[in-house]
C-alpha positions, -999 to +999 in steps of 0.1 A: +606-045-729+572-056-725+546-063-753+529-026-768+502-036-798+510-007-825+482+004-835+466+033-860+480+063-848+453+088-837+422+068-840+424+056-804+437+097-793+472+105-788+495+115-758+485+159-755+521+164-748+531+155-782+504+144-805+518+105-807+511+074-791+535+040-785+503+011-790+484+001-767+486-027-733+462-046-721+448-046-686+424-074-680+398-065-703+406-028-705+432-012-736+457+014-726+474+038-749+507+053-737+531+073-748+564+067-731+582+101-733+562+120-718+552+088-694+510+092-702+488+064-706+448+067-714+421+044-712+404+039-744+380+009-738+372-031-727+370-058-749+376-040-780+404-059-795+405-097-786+441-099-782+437-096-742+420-133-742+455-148-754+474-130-726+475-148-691+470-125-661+510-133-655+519-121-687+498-088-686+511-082-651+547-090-660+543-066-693+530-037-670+560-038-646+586-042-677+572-008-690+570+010-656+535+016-659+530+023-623+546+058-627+527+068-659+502+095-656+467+085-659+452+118-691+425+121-715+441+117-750+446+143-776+425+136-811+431+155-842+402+173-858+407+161-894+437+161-915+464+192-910+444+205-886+455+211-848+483+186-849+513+188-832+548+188-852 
């Protein structure tokens, strides 16, 4: 499977199917969140993290295919108000 960065759970928003998220992919630039149950992904920025500038255009493209990204719905994320409150179980 391709490469997904883990990352902090929430921070960054969360799938608003189930209130989790599977890391985050690269697209040039730009970092996607996904969450592949529910087959979302989310936009969450550019240039944020500078993992992207060590990832050739190949490998970005080849990690997007391996995941099936193509067919993931594009959604706004879910974020949690503060601790215990409105999360999903």
């Amino acid at each position: 499977m391709g490469d997904v960065i883990q990352s902090e759970a929430n921070y960054f928003g969360d799938c608003p199917e189930c209130g989790r998220n599977d890391g985050y992919i690269n697209i040039g630039r730009g970092h996607w969140f996904v969450c592949h149950k529910h087959k979302t992904m989310w936009f969450i920025g550019s240039n944020l993290f500078s993992d992207w500038k060590e990832e050739t255009e190949e490998e970005q493209r080849n990690n997007f295919d391996l995941l099936g990204l193509a067919s993931f719905k594009r959604v706004e994320p879910w974020y949690r108000m503060g601790k215990g409150e409105n999360q999903h179980e």
